[in-house]
C-alpha positions as CSV (number, residue, x, y, z in Angstrom):
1,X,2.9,-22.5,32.5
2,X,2.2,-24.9,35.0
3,X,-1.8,-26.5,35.3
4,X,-4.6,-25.2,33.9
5,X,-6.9,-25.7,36.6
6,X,-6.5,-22.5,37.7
7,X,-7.8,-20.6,34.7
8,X,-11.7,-21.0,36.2
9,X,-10.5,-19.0,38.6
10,X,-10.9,-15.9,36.4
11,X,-14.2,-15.7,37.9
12,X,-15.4,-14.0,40.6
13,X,-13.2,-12.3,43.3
14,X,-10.3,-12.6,40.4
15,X,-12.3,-10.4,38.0
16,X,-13.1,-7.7,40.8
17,X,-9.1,-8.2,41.4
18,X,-8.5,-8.0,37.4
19,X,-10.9,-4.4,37.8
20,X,-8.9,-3.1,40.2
21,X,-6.1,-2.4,37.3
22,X,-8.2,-0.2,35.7
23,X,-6.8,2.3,38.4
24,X,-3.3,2.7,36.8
25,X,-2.4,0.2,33.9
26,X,1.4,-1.4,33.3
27,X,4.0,-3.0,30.8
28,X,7.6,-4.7,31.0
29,X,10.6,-4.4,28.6
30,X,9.8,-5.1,25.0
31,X,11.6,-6.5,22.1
32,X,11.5,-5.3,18.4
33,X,11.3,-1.7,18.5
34,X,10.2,0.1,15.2
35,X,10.4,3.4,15.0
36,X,8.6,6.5,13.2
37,X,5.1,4.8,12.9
38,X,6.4,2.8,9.9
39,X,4.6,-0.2,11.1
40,X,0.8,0.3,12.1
41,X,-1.0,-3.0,12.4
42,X,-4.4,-1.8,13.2
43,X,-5.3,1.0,10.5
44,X,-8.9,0.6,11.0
45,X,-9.3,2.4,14.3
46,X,-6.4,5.0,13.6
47,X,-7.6,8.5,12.6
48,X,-10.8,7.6,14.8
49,X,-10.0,6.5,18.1
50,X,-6.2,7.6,18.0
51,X,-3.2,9.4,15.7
52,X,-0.9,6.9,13.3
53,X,0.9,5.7,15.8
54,X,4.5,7.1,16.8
55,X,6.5,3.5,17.5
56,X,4.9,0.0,17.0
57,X,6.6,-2.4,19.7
58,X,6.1,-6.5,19.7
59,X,5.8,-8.1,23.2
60,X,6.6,-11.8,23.3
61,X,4.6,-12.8,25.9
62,X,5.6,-15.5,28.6
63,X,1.9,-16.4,29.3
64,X,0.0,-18.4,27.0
65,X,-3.6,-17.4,26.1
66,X,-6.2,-19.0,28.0
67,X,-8.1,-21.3,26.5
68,X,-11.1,-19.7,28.1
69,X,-10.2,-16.5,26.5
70,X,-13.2,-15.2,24.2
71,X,-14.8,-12.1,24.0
72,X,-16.8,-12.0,26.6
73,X,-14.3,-12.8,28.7
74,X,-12.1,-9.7,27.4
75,X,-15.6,-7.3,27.4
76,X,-16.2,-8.3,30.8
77,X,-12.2,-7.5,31.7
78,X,-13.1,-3.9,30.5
79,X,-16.5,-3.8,31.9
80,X,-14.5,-4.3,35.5
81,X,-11.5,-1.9,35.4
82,X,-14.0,0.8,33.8
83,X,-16.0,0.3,36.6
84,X,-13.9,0.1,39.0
85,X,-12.5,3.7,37.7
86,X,-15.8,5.2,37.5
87,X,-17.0,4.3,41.3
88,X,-14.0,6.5,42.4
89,X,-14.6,10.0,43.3
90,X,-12.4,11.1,41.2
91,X,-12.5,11.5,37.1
92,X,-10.8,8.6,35.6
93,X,-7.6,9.8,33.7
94,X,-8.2,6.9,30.7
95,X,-10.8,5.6,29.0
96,X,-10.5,2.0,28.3
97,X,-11.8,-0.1,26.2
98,X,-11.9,-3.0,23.3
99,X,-12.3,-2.8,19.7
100,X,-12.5,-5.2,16.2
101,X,-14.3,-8.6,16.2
102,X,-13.1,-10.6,19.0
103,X,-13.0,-7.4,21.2
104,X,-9.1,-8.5,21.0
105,X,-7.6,-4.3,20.6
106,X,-7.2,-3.0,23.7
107,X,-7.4,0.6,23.6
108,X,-6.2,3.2,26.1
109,X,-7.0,7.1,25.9
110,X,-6.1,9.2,27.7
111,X,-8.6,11.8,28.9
112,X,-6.5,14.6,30.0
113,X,-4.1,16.8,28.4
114,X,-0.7,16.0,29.0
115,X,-1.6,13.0,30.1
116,X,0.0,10.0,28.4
117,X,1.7,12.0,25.7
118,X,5.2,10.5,26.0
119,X,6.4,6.5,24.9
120,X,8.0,7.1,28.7
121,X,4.7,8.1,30.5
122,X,3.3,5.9,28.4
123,X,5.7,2.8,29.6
124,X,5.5,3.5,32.8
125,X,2.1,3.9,33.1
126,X,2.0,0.3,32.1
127,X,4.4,-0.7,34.2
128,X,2.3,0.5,37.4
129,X,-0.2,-2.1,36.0
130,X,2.0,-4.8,36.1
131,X,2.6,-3.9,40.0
132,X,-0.9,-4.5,40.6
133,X,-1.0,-7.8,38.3
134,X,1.7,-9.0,40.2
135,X,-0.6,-8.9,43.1
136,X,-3.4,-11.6,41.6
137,X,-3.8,-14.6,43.2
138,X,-3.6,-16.0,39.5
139,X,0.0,-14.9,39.5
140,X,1.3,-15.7,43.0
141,X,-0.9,-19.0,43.1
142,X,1.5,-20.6,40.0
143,X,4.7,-18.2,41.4
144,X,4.5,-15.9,38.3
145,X,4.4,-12.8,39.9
146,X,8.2,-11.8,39.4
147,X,8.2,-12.7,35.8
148,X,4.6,-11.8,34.2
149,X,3.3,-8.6,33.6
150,X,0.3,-6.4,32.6
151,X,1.2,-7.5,29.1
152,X,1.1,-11.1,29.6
153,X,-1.9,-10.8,31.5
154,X,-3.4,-9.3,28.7
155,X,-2.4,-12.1,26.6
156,X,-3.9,-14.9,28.7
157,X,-7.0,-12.8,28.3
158,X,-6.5,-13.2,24.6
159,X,-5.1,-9.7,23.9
160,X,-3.3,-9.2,20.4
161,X,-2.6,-5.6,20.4
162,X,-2.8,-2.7,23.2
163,X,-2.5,0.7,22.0
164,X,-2.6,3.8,24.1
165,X,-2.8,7.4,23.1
166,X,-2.6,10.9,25.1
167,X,-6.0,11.6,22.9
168,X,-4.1,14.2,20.9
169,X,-1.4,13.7,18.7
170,X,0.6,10.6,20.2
171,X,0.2,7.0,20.0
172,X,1.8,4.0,20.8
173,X,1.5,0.5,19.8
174,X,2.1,-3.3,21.5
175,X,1.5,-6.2,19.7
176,X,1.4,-9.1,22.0
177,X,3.0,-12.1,19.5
């Protein structure tokens, strides 16, 4: 990736930009598929927040993570797209949010039934996001924008694993490597 001088620019009118995702959320094509829920790399947090996961997925990012990144950057990330859901008159369809230490789990739920409950709705759902991230001054400042997505946003941000879930009985599982 070209320059870091750009990465203050997560500040400010980027991080009301960054909120705006929270209106959809978005992922590109992944790479080491493993089915049946064999693999589940966050079993703290499953059987409370969401189901053993259905497929665990790797994501090999073509961002690098910020050196910036920390935790409060990540909580304040989530603090902006849940607010920018909530100051819509409508109900948000996901709650959003970040678990374990660093705040580096990224956890989507959805709030409605029927809602998320499919790897395909759930793929695509991310893949929305990565229209809007595409639309960041971050991205088209450094001429990103075709090649990064959601996901590589997320790992700038210092991400390590996303994991969304139709609040029922599904759950699905990217680990950004």
């Amino acid at each position: 990736m070209a320059g870091r001088g750009w990465i203050a620019a997560l500040t400010g009118p980027v991080m009301v930009a960054l909120a705006l995702c929270g209106l959809l959320l978005a992922g590109p094509a992944l790479a080491e598929t493993e089915g049946g829920g064999e693999k589940n790399i966050d079993e703290k947090h499953t059987g409370y927040y969401y189901p053993k996961p259905e497929v665990v997925e790797s994501y090999g990012p073509r961002a690098e993570t910020l050196p910036e990144a920390s935790r409060s950057l990540r909580i304040a990330f989530i603090t902006g797209m849940t607010n920018a859901q909530l100051s819509k008159p409508v109900r948000p369809g996901v709650a959003i949010f970040a678990k374990g230490a660093e705040a580096q789990k990224l956890i989507v739920v959805a709030l409605e039934e029927g809602y998320l409950d499919t790897i395909f709705r759930a793929r695509a759902f991310f893949a929305m996001m990565t229209a809007i991230a595409r639309t960041l001054p971050i991205f088209e400042q450094h001429g990103v924008e075709e090649w990064f997505t959601f996901f590589d946003l997320c790992k700038m941000l210092g991400f390590e694993l996303i994991t969304f879930t139709d609040g029922d009985d599904f759950a699905y599982q990217v680990e950004l490597k």
